[in-house]
BALOBA-1460 file (C-alpha; in Angstrom, 3 decimals):
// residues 304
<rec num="1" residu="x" x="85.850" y="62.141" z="88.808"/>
<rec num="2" residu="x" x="88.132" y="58.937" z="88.143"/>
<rec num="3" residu="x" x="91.809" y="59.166" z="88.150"/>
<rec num="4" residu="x" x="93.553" y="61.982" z="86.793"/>
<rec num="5" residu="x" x="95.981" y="62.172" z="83.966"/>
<rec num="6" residu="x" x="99.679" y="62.288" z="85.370"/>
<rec num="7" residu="x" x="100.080" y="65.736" z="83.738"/>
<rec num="8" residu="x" x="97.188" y="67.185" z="85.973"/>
<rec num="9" residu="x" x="99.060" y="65.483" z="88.987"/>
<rec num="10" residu="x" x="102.687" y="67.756" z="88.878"/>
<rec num="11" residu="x" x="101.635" y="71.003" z="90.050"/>
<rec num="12" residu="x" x="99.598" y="69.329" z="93.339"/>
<rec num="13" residu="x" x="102.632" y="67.393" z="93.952"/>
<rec num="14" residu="x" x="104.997" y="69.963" z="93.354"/>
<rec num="15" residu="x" x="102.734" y="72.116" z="96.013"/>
<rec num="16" residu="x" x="103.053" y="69.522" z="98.735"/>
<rec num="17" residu="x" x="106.535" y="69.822" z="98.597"/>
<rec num="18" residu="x" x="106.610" y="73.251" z="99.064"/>
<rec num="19" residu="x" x="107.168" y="72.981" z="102.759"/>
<rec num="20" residu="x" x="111.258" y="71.769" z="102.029"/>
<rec num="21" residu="x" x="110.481" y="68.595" z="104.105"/>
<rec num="22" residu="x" x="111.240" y="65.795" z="102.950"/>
<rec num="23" residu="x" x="108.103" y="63.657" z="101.160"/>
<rec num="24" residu="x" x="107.732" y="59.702" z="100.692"/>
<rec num="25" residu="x" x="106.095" y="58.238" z="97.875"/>
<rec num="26" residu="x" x="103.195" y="56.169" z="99.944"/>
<rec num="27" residu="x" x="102.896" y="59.470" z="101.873"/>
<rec num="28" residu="x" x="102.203" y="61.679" z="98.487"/>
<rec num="29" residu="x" x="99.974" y="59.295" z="96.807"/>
<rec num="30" residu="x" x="98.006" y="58.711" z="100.016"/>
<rec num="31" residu="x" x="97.462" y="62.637" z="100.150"/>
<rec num="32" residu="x" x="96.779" y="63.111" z="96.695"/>
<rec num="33" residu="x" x="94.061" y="60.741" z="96.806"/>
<rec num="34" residu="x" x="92.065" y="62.368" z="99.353"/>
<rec num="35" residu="x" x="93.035" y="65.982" z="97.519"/>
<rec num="36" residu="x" x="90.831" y="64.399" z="94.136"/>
<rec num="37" residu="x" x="88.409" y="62.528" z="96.098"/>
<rec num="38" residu="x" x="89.434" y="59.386" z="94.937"/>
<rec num="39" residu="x" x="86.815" y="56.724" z="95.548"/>
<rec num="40" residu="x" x="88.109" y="52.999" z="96.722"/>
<rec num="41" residu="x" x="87.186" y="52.155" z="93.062"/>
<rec num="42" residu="x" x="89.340" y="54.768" z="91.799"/>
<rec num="43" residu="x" x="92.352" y="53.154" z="93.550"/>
<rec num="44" residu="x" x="91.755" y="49.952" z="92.605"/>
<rec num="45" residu="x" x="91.365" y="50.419" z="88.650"/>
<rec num="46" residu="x" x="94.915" y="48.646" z="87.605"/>
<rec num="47" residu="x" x="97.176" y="49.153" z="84.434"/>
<rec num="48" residu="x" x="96.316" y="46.804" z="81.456"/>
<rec num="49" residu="x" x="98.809" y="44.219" z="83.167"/>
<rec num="50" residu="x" x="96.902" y="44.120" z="86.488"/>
<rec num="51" residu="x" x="100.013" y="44.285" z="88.454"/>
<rec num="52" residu="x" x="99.795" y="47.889" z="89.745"/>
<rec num="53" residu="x" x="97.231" y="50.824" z="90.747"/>
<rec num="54" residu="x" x="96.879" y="53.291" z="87.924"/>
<rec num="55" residu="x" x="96.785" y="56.229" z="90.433"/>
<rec num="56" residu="x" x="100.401" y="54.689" z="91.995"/>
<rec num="57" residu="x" x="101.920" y="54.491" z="88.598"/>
<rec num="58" residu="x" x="100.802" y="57.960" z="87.451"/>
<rec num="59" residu="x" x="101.520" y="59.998" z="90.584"/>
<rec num="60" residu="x" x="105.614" y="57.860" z="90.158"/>
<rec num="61" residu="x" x="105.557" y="59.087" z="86.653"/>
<rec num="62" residu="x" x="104.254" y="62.707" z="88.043"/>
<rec num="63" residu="x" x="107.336" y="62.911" z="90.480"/>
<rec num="64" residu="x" x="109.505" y="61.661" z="87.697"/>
<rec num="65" residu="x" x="109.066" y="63.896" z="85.679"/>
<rec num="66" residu="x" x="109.531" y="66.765" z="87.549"/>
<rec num="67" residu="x" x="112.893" y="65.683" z="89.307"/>
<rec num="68" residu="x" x="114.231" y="65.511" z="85.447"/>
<rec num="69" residu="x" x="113.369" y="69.022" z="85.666"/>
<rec num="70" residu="x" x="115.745" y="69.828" z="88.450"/>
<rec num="71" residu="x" x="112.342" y="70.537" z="90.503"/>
<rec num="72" residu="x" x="112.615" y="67.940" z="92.837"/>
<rec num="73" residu="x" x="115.230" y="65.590" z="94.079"/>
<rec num="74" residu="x" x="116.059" y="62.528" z="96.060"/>
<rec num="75" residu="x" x="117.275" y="63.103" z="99.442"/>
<rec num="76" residu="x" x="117.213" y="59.483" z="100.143"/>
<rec num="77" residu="x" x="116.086" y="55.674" z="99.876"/>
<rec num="78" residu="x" x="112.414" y="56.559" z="98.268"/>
<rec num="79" residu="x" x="112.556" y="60.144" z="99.525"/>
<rec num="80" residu="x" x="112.655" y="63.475" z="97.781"/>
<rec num="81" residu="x" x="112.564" y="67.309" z="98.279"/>
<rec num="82" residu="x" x="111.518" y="70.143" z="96.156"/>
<rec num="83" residu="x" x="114.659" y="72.318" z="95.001"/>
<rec num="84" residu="x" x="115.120" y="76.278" z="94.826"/>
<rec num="85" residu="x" x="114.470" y="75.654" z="91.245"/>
<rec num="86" residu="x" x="110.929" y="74.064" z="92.233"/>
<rec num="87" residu="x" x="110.345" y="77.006" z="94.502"/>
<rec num="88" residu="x" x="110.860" y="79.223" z="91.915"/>
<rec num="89" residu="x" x="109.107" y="78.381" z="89.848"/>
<rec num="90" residu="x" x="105.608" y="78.054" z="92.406"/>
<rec num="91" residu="x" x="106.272" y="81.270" z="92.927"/>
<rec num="92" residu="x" x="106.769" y="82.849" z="89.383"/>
<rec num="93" residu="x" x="104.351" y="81.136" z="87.774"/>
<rec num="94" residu="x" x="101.043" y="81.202" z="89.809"/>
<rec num="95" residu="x" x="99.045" y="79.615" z="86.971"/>
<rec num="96" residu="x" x="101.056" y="76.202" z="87.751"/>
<rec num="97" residu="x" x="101.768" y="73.280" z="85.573"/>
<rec num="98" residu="x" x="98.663" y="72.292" z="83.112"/>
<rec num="99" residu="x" x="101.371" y="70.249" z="80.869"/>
<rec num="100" residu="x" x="104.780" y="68.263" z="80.582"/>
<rec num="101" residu="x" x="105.619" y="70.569" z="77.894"/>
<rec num="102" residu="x" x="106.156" y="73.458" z="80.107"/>
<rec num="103" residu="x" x="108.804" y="71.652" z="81.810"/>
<rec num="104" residu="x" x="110.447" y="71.895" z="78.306"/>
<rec num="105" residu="x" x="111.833" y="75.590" z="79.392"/>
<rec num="106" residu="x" x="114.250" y="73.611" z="81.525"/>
<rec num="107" residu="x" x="117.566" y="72.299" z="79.778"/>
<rec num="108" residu="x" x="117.491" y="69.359" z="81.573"/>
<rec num="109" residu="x" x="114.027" y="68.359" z="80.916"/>
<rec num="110" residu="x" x="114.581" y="68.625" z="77.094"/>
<rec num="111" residu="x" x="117.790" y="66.630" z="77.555"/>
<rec num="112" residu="x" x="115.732" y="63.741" z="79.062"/>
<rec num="113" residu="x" x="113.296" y="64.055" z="76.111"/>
<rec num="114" residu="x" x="115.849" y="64.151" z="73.733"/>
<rec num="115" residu="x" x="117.371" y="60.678" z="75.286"/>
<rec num="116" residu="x" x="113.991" y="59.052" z="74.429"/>
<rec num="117" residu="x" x="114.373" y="60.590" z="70.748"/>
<rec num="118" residu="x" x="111.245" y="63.028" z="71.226"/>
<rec num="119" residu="x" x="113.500" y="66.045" z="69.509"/>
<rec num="120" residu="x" x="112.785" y="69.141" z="67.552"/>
<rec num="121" residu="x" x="109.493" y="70.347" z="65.887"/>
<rec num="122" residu="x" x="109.500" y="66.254" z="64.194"/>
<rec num="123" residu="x" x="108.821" y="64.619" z="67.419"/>
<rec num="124" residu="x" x="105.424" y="62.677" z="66.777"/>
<rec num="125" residu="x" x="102.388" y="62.915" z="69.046"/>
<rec num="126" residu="x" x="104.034" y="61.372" z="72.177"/>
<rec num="127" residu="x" x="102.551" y="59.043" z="74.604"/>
<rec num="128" residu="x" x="102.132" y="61.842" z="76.968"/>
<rec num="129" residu="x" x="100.164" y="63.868" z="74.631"/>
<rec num="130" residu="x" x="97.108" y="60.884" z="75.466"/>
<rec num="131" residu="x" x="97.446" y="61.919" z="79.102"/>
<rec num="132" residu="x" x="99.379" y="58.367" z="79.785"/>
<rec num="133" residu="x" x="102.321" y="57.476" z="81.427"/>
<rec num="134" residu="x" x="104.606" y="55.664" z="79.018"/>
<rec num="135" residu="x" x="104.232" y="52.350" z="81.824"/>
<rec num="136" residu="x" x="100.236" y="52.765" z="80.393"/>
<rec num="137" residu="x" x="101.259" y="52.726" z="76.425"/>
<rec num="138" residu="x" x="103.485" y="49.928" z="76.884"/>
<rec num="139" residu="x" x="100.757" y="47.828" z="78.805"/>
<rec num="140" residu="x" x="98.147" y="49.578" z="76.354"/>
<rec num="141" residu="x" x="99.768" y="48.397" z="73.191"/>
<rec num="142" residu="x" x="100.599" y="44.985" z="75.104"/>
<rec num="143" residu="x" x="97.663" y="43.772" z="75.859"/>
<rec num="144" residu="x" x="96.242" y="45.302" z="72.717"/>
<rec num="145" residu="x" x="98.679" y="43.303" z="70.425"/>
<rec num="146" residu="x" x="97.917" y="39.987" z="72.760"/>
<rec num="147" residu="x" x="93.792" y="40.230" z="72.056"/>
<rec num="148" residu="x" x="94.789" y="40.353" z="68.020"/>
<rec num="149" residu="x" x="97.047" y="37.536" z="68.712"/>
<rec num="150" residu="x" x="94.069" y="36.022" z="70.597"/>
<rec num="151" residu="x" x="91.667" y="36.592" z="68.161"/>
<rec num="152" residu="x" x="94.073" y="34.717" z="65.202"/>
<rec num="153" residu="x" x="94.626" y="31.805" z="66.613"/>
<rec num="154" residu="x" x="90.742" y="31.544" z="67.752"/>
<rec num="155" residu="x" x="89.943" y="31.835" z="64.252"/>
<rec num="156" residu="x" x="92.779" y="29.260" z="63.232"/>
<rec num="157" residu="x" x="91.671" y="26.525" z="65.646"/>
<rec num="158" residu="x" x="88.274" y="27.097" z="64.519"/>
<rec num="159" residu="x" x="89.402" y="26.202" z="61.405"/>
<rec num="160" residu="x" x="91.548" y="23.277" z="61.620"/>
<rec num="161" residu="x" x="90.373" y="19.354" z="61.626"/>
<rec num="162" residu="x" x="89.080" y="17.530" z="64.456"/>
<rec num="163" residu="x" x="92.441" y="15.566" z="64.851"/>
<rec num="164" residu="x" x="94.539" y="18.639" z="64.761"/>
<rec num="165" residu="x" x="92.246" y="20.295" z="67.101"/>
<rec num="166" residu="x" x="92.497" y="17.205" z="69.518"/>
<rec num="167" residu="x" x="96.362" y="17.537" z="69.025"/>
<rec num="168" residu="x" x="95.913" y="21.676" z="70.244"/>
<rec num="169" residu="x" x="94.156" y="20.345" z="73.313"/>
<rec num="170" residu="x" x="96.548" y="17.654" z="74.691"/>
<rec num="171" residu="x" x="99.530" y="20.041" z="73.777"/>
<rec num="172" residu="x" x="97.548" y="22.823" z="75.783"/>
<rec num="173" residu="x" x="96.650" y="19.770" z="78.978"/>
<rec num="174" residu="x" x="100.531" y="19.166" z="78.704"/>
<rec num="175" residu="x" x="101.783" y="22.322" z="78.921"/>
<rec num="176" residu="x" x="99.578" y="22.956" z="82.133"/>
<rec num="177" residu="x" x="101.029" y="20.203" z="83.749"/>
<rec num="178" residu="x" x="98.510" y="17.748" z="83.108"/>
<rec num="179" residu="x" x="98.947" y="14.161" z="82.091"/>
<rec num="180" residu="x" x="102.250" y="12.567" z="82.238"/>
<rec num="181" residu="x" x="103.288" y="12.210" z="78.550"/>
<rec num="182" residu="x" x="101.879" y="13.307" z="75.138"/>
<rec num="183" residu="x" x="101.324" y="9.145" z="74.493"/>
<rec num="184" residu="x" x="99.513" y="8.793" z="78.068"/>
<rec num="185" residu="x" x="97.229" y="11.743" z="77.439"/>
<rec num="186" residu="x" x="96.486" y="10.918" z="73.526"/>
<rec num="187" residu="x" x="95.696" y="7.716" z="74.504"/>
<rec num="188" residu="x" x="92.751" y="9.127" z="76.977"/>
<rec num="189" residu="x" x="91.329" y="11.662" z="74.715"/>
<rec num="190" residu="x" x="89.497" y="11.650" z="71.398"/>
<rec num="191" residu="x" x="87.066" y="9.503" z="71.164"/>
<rec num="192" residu="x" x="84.988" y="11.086" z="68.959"/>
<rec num="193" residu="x" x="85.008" y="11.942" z="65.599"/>
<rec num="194" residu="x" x="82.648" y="14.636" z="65.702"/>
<rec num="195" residu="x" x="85.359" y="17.557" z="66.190"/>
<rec num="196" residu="x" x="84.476" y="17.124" z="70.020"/>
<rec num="197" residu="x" x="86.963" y="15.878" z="72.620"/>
<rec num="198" residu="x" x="85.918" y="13.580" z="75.194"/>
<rec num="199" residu="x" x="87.692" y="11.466" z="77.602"/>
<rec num="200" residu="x" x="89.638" y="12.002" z="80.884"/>
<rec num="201" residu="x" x="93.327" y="13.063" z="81.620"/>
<rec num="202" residu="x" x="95.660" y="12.782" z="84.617"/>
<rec num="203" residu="x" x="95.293" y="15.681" z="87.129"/>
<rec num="204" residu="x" x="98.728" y="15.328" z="87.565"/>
<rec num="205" residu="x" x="101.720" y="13.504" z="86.149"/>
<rec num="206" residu="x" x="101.279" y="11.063" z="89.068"/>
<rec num="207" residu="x" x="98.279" y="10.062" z="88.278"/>
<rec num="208" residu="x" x="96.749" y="10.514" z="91.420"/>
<rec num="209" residu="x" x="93.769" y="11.800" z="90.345"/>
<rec num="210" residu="x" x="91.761" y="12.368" z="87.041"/>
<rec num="211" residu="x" x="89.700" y="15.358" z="85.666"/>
<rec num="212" residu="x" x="86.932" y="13.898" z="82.774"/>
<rec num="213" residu="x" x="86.775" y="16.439" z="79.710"/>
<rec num="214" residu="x" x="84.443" y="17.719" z="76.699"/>
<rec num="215" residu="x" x="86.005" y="19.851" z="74.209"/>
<rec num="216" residu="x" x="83.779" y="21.303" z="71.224"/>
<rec num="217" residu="x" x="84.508" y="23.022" z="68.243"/>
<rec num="218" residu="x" x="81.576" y="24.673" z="67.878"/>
<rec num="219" residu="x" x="80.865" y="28.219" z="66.890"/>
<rec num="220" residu="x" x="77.386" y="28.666" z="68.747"/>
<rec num="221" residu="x" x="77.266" y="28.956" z="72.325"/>
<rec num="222" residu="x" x="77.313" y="26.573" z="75.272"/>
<rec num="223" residu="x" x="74.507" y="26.659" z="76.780"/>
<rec num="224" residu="x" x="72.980" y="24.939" z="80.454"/>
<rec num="225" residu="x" x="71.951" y="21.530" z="78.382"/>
<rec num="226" residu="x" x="75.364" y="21.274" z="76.821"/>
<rec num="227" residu="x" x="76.586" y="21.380" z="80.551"/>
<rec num="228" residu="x" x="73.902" y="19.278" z="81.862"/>
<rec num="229" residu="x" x="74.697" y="16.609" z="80.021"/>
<rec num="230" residu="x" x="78.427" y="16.610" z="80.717"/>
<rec num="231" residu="x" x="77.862" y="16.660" z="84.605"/>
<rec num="232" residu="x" x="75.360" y="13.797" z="84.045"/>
<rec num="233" residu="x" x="78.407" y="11.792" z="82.556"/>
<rec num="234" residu="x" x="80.504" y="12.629" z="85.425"/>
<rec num="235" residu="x" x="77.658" y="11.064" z="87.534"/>
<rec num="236" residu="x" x="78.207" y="8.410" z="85.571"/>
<rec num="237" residu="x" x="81.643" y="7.634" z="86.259"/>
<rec num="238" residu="x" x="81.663" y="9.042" z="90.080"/>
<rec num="239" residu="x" x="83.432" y="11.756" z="88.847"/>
<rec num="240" residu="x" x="83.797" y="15.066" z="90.760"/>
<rec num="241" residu="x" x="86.059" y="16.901" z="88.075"/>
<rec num="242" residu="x" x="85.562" y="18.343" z="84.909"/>
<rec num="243" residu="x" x="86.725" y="20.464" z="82.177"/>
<rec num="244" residu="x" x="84.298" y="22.082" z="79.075"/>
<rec num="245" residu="x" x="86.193" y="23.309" z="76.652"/>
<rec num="246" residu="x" x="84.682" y="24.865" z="73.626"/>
<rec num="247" residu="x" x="85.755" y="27.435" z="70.907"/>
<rec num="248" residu="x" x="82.895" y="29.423" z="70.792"/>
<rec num="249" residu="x" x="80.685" y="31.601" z="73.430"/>
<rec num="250" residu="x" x="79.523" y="30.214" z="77.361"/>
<rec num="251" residu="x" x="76.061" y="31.086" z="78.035"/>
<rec num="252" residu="x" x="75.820" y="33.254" z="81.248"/>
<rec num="253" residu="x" x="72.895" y="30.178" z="82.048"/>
<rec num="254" residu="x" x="75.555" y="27.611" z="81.692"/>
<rec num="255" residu="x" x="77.800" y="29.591" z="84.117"/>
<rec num="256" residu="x" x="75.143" y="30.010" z="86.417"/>
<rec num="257" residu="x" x="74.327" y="25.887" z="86.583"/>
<rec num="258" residu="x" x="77.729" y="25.064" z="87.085"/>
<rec num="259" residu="x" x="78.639" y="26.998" z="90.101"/>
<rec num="260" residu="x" x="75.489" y="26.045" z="91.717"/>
<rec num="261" residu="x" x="75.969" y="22.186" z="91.472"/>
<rec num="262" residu="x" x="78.128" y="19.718" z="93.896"/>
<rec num="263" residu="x" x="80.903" y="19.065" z="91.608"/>
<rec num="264" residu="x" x="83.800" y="20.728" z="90.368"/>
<rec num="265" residu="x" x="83.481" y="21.974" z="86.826"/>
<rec num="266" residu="x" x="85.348" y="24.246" z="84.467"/>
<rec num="267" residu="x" x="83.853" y="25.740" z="82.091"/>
<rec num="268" residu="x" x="86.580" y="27.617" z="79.133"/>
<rec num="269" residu="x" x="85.343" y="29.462" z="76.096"/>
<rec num="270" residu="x" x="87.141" y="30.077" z="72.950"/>
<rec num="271" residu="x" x="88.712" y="33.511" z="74.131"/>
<rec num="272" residu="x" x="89.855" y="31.779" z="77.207"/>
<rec num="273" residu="x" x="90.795" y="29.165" z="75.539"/>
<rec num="274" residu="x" x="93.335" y="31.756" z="73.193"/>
<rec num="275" residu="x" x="94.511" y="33.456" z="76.137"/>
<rec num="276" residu="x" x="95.710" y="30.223" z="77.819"/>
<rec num="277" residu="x" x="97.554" y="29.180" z="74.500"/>
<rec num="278" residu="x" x="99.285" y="32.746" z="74.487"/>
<rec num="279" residu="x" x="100.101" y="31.813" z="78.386"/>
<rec num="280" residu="x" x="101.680" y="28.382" z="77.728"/>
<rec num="281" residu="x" x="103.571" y="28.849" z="74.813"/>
<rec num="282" residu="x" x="101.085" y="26.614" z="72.217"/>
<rec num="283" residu="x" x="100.979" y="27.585" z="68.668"/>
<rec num="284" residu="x" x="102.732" y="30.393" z="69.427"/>
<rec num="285" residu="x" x="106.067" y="32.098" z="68.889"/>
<rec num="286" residu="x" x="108.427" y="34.599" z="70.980"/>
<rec num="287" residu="x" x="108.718" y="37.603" z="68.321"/>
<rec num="288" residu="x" x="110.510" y="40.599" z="70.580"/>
<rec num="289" residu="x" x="111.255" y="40.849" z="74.624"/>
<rec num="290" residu="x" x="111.224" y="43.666" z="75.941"/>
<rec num="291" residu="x" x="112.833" y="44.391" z="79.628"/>
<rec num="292" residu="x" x="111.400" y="47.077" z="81.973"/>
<rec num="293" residu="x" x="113.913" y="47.902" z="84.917"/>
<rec num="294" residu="x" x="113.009" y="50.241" z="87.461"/>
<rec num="295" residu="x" x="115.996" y="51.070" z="89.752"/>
<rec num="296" residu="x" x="117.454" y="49.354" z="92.609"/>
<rec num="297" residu="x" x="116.817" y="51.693" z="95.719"/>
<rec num="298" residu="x" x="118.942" y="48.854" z="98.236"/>
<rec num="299" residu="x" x="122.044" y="49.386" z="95.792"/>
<rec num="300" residu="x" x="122.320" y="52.572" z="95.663"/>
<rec num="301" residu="x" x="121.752" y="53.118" z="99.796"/>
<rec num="302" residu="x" x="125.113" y="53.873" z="101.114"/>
<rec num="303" residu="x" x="125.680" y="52.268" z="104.912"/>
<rec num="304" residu="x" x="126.792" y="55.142" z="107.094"/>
């Protein structure tokens, strides 16, 4: 079945509450679950951020949305109730909730909407129109505008010269907390003039230890002989680290050899490769923030 929109979620929830007890959260979502036959799988599956369970998020949004309705309320720290208004309308209107926009009758619920500029007969296709919560468009178009940004600067490292694509690398190693100094890690890497990387950086800015590297700017794939050939040079110098770094595809064979063998080896393609970039700050620019605040139950608990 797979987890439901949020809009299909309002009239269940709205029919738990119909007891005038009061309701938790955890407890809803728990019930909910077993109501759609959620499988574990269903309850993992995670917003486009990772950070929270899509079923969670949707049933919050779900309970939202009717409390801006005057259908429920809080009647404590993470607690709510249904109202007279939400009893109402369960039992005038035996066909239920199918849609947000039939909380739209209610004054308050179109005053809500109009705060988020959704007025009038003009108001575009909103995000609940998808069957999202507007936590799932804002992750959605996130993580959608961070793969673009991904894929541009893949294509721009592919493109740039050996010795600015050594310069990428030790800026990367740097910003990860590798090496101790620009000078100290430049002075380890690049020995090549192929467009590859090779040499060996500082695991940490102690020195303590040292991780051996390949870098290639390739556009083909990695494949087992590639990686071979770079643990065989580890042998070499009684290494036990590594890190493969290329710009263009790891075979699944090359993946397969290097989690099979003794020694510790890393192996990063070109859209990992992006992604960590994006993470650290490297060849990259901060172009908007934007702050999501979810209210502070503890503050607004008053101590009897």
């Amino acid at each position: 079945m797979g987890v439901p929109e949020y809009q299909k979620l309002m009239q269940p929830l709205l029919e738990l509450a119909r007891d005038e007890q009061e309701h938790s959260l955890s407890e809803v979502i728990e019930t909910l679950a077993q109501q759609f036959s959620l499988t574990p799988e269903d309850r993992k599956e995670l917003l486009p951020s990772g950070w929270k369970a899509k079923f969670d998020n949707r049933v919050g949004w779900a309970r939202t949305y009717l409390k801006k309705a005057k259908m429920l309320e809080s009647s404590g720290r993470g607690r709510f109730r249904i109202t007279k208004r939400g009893l109402d309308f369960l039992m005038n209107n035996p066909k239920g909730i199918s849609s947000y926009k039939e909380l739209e009758q209610f004054p308050e619920f179109v005053d809500f909407k109009a705060g988020r500029g959704e007025t009038g007969t003009e108001r575009k296709a909103s995000i609940e129109d998808a069957g999202r919560t507007p936590e799932e468009t804002l992750e959605s178009a996130y993580a959608e505008l961070r793969q673009t940004l991904a894929q541009d600067i893949l294509e721009r490292v592919k493109k740039c010269s050996p010795s600015h694509f050594e310069r990428i690398v030790v800026d990367l190693l740097l910003k990860m907390g590798y090496g101790g100094s620009r000078k100290d890690t430049g002075e380890v890497i690049g020995r090549t003039g192929d467009g590859g990387i090779d040499g060996r950086i500082k695991e940490d800015k102690l020195g303590l230890d040292v991780v051996y590297m390949q870098a290639k700017r390739w556009d083909r794939s990695v494949g087992e002989p590639e990686v071979r050939d770079f643990v065989g040079g580890l042998e070499g110098k009684k290494a036990e680290k590594g890190v493969f770094i290329t710009t263009g595809k790891v075979a699944d064979t090359a993946v397969r050899y290097a989690g099979k063998i003794g020694k510790r080896v890393v192996l990063i393609d070109g859209d990992e490769l992006a992604q960590l970039m994006i993470d650290h700050g490297v060849g990259v620019s901060e172009s908007a923030t934007y702050s999501v605040r979810r209210i502070d139950q503890d503050y607004f608990d008053e101590e009897e």
